[in-house]
C-alpha positions in Angstrom: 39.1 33.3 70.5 40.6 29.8 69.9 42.3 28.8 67.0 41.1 25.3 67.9 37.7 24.3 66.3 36.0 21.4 67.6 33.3 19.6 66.7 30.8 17.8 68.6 28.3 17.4 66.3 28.4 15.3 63.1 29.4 11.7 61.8 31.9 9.9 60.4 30.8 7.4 57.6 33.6 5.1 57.6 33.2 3.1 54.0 35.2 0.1 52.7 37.8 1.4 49.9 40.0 3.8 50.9 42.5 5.4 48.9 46.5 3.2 49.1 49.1 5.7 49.1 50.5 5.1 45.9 50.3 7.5 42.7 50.0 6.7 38.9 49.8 8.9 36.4 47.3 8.7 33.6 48.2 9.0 30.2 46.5 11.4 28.8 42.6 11.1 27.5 41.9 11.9 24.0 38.9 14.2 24.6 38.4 16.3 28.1 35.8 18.5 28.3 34.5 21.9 30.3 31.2 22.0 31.4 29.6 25.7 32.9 26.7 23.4 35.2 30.4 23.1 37.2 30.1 26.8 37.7 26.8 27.3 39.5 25.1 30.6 38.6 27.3 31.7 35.8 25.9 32.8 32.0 28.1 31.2 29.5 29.3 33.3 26.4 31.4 31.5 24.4 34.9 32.5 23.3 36.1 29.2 21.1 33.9 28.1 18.4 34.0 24.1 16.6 37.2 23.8 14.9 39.5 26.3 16.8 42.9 25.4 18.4 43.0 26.4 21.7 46.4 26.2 24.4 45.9 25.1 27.8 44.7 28.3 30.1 43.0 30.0 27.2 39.6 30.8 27.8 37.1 29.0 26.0 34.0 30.9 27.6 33.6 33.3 29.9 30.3 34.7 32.2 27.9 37.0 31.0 27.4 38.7 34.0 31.2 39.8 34.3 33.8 39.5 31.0 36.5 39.6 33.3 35.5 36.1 34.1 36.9 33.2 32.3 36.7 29.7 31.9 39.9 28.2 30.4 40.9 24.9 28.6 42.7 22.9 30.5 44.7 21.1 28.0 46.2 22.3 24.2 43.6 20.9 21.2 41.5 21.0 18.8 37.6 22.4 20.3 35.8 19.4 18.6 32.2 20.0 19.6 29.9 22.7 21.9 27.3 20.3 23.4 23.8 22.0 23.4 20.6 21.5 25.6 17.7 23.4 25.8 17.5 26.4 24.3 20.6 26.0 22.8 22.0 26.2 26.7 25.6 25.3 26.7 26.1 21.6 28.2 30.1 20.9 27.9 32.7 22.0 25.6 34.8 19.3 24.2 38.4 19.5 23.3 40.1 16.8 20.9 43.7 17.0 23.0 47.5 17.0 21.8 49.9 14.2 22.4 51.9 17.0 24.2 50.3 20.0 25.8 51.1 23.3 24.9 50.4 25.9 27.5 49.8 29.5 27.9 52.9 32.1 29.1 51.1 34.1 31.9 54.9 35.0 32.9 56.4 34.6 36.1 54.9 37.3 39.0 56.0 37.8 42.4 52.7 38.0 44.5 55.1 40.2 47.4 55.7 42.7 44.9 52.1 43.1 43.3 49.1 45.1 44.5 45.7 43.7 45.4 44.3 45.2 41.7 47.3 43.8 40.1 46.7 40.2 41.8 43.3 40.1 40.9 43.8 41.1 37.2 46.5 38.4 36.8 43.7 35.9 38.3 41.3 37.2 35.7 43.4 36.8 32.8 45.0 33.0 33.6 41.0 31.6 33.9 42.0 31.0 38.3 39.2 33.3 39.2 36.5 30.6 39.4 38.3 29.0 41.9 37.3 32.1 44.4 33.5 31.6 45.5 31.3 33.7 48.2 29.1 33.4 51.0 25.8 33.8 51.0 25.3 31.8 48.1 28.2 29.9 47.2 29.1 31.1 43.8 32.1 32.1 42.0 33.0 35.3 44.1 31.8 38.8 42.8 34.9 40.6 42.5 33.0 43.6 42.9 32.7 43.2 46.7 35.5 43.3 49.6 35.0 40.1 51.4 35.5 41.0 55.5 38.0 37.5 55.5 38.9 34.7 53.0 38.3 30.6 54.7 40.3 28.2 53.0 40.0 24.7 54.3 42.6 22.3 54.1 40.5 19.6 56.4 38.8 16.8 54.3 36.4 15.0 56.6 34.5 13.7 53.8 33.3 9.6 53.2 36.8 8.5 52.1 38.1 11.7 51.5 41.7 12.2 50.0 45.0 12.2 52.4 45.8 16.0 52.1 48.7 15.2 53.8 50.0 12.8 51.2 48.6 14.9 48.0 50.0 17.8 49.4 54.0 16.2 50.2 56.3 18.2 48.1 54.2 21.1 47.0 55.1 23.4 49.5 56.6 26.2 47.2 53.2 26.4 45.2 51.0 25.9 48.7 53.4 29.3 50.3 52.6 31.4 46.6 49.3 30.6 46.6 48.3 31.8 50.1 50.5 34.6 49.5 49.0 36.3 46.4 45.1 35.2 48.3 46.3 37.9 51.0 46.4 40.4 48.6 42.4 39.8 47.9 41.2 40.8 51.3 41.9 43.6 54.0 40.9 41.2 56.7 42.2 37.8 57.5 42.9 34.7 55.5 41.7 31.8 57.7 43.7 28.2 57.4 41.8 25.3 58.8 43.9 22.2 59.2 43.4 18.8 60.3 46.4 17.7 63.0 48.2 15.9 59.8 48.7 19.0 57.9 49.8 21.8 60.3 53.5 21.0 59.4 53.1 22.3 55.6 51.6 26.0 56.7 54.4 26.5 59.6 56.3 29.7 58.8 53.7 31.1 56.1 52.8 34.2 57.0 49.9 36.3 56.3 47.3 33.7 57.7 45.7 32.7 60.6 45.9 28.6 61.0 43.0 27.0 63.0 43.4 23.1 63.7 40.1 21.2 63.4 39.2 18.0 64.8 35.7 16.2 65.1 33.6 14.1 63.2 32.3 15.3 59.6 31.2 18.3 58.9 35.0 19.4 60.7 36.1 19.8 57.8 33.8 22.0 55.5 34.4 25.5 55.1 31.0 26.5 56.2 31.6 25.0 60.0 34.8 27.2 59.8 33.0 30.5 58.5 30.0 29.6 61.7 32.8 28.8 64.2 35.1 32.2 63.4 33.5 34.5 61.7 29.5 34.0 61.3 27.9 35.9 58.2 25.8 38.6 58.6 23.3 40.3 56.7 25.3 42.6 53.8 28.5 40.4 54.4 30.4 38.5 52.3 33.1 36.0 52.7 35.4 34.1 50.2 36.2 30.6 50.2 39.4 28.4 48.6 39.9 24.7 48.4 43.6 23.8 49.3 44.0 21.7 46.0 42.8 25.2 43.9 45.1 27.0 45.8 48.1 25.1 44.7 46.9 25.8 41.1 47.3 29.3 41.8 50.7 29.6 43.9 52.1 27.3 40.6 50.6 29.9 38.0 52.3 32.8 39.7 55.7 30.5 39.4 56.0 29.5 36.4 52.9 31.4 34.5 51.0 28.4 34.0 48.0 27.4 33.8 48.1 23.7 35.3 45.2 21.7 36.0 46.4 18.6 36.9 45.2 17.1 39.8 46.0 14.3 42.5 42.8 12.4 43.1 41.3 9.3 44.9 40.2 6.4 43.5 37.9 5.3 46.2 34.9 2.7 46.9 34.7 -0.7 47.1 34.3 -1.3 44.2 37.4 -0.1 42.6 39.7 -3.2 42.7 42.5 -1.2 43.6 41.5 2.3 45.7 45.0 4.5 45.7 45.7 8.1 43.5 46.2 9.0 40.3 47.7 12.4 38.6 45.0 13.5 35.9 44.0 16.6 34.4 40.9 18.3 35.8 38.0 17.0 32.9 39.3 14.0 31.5 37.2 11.1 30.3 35.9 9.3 33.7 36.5 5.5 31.5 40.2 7.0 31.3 40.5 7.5 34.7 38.8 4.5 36.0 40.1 2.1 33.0 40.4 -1.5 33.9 40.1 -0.7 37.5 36.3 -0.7 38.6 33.9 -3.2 38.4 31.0 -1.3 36.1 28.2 -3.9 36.5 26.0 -2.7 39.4 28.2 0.6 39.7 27.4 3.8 40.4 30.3 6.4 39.5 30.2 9.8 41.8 32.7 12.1 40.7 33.2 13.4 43.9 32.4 12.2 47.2 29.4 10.0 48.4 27.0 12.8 50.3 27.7 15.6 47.7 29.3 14.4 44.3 27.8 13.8 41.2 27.1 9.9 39.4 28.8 10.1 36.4 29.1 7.7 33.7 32.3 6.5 32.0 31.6 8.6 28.9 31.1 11.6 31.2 34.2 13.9 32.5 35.6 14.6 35.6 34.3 17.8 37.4 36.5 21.0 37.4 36.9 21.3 41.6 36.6 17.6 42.1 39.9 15.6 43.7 38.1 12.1 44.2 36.3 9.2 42.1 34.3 7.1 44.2 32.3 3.5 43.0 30.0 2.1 45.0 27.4 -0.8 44.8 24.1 0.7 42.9 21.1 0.0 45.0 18.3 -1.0 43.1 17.7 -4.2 45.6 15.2 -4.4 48.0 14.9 -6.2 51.4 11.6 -8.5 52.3 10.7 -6.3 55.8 13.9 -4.8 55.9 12.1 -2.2 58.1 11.1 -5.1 60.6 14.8 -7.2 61.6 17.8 -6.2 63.3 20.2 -4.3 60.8 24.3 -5.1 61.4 25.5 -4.0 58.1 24.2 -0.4 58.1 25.0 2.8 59.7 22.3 4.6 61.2 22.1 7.3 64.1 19.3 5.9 65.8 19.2 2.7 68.2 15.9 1.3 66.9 16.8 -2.1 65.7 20.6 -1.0 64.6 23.5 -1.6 66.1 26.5 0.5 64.5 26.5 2.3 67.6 28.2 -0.8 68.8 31.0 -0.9 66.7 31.9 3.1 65.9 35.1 1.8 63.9 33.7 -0.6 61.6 34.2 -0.2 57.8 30.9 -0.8 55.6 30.6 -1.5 52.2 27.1 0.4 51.6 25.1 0.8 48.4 23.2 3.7 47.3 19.2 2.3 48.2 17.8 4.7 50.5 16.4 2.2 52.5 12.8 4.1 51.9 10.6 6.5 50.1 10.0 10.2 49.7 7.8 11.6 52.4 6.7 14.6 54.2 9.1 15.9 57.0 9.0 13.6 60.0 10.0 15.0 63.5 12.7 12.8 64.8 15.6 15.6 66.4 18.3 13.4 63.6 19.1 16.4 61.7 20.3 18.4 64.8 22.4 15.6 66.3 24.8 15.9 62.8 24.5 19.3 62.0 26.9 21.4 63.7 26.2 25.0 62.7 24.0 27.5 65.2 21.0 27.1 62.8 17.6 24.9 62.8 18.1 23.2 60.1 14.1 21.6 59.8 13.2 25.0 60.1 15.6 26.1 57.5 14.7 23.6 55.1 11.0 24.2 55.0 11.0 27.9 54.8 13.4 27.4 51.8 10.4 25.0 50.3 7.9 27.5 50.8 9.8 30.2 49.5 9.6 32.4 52.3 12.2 35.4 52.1 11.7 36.9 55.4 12.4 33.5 57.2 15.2 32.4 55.0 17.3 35.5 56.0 16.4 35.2 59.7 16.9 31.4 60.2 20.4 31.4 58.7 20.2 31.4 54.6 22.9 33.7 54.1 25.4 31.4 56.1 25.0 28.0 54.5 25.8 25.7 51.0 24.6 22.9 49.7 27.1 21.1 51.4 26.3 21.8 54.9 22.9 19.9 54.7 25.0 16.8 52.9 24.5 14.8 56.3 20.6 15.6 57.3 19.9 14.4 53.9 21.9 10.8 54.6 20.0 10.9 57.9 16.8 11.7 56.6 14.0 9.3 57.4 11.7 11.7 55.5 14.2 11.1 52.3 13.8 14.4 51.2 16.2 15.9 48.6 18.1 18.6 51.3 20.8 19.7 48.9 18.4 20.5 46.2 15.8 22.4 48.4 19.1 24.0 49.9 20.7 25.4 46.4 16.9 26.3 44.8 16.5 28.3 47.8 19.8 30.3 47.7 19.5 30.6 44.1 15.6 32.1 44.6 17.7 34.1 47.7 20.3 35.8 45.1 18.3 36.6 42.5 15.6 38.5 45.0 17.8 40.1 47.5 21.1 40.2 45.4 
């Protein structure tokens, strides 16, 4: 088989605002805060009550389901309040942090030298398990269960998506410890996808198999990977990495701690100054983004623009996120917009637009969806960006009508959220794919387990 993945299928949303190559660091924010809606399908219990002092890596909650799972703080502080929804669900966790931050000794390990059990317990102790998540379902991985191969992607082909070759320049030590205490996890392959850019940082780390990807978006998600190289069957399981968590992990087993500071991107157009920042993983977003972005007519997305989350500047910034994007809110409309030639849009069809005419044009877009919410519409879109072996309208509507049967044969074990990011921008129907997509797989695991 190729190492090589292409892909044919997809598109590239080029936007204005992205990221300079130049780093600042943020001072530190007074409050950050943990929030368990970051871990999808966990059962917070909580560890660190109001008015406890806490060091960075020590666990603040952990899941229900597992207690070897926890969830630690990722600064030193003072736990200042336990947000509360619903049925006294837990919302966030926020932690009043010190002028300098103490951390956690989780003592220096040697990943050569330690056993698969031994690696694993070491993850479960510093907080670093969460970072693991599974296929089917896309959840913090059950440790339970031998994956058959482990897919880390180190390929962002996301809207403005974060140089991985520029945040990852001069962590090479952390990036070889990393990969090499993940190889302990599985007895079957760690797969490496890499866009051209950042082959050079995984030359001579053995233990993995490297795949180059190229192609428009979705080249880069892990799910295209897991479809391309190893496609999921029915009582499978595969685990999954981002490259930014793994570097959180090669520097825990070098100097035993637990860091969660981050490189991120400060992208959109309507940041007056797009380039990176060092931060700690859930600071205050109005720390981050201070004097910066223009707020009026804003929407904040802690994340990227088809799959990240609008924030607001008292919100925090989400545990596996590396990018801040600000774009134009959409709440204009256009007298027959529907009716006129459109030159300032992206669209995949020819009918009246013309971005097909300029493929490398940059557009400063806003978040109106150019429509209304209505049933499914027929139009053969979807399949033209969606690059997995799957129907996706197919897909979609047995997930609405909750049909079991069809959700295992069409492909529901294989796919995330994620994966239906781009049918859902391409949507003339506007219907809410992600949502309909994580429902489903949540209805999926707790039926079928």
């Amino acid at each position: 088989m190729s190492k090589d993945i292409r892909i044919k299928k997809g598109l590239d949303i080029k936007l204005v605002g992205e990221a300079e190559k130049t780093t600042t660091n943020i001072p530190l924010s007074s409050v950050y805060a943990v929030k368990p809606e970051d871990f999808h399908g966990i059962t917070p219990k909580l560890l660190a009550k109001e008015g406890a002092n806490v060091k960075a890596g020590q666990a603040l909650f952990y899941d229900k389901n597992d207690e070897r799972i926890l969830f630690p703080s990722p600064v030193s502080g003072t736990v200042t309040e336990v947000l509360r929804g619903a049925r006294r669900k837990i919302l966030a966790i926020k932690i009043n942090a010190d002028a300098t931050i103490e951390h956690t000794d989780f003592g220096v390990k040697k990943p050569s030298s330690m056993s698969s059990e031994d690696v694993k317990s070491h993850l479960f102790l510093s907080g670093c398990w969460p970072f693991v998540k599974q296929r089917p379902y896309d959840v913090i991985a059950n440790p339970n269960q031998a994956p058959k191969a482990i897919f880390i992607s180190a390929s962002n082909t996301a809207p403005l998506a974060p140089d991985l070759s520029y945040t990852l320049k001069g962590r090479e030590l952390e990036l070889k410890a990393g990969l090499e205490a993940i190889t302990k996890l599985t007895e079957g392959k760690v797969h490496v996808a890499v866009g051209k850019n950042e082959g050079s940082f995984f030359q001579g780390i053995s233990g993995v198999e490297l795949h180059t990807v190229s192609g428009p978006h979705p080249a880069g998600n892990v799910g295209t990977h897991i479809a391309k190289i190893n496609p999921i069957n029915k009582g499978e399981v595969v685990w999954t990495l981002k490259i930014e968590d793994v570097l959180v992990i090669g520097e825990l087993f070098l100097t035993g701690r637990f860091n969660l500071t981050r490189t991120i991107a400060l992208t959109g157009s309507q940041f007056s100054k797009p380039h990176y920042v060092t931060v700690i993983a859930g600071a205050t977003i109005a720390d981050v983004i201070a004097k910066n972005a223009e707020t009026t007519g804003t929407r904040v997305i802690s994340g990227n623009v088809l799959s990240g989350k609008e924030v607001k500047e008292n919100d925090f910034l989400g545990y596996y996120d590396n990018q801040i994007t600000a774009i134009p809110e959409g709440d204009d409309y256009e007298f027959f917009g529907w009716n006129k030639p459109v030159f300032n849009k992206i669209s995949t069809s020819r009918a009246l637009t013309f971005s097909w005419l300029t493929p490398n044009k940059k557009y400063d877009l806003d978040t109106n969806t150019n429509g209304e919410h209505r049933a499914f519409v027929v139009t053969g879109n979807y399949e033209e960006v969606f690059p997995l072996d799957i129907y996706p309208m197919q897909l979609l509507k047995a997930f609405m009508y909750k049909d079991l049967d069809e959700m295992e044969a069409l492909g529901g074990y294989e796919i995330a959220p994620e994966d239906f990011a781009l049918t859902e921008f391409v949507c003339v129907s506007k219907q809410p794919h992600q949502k309909i997509i994580r429902e489903g797989l949540d209805l999926m695991r707790q039926e079928l387990g």
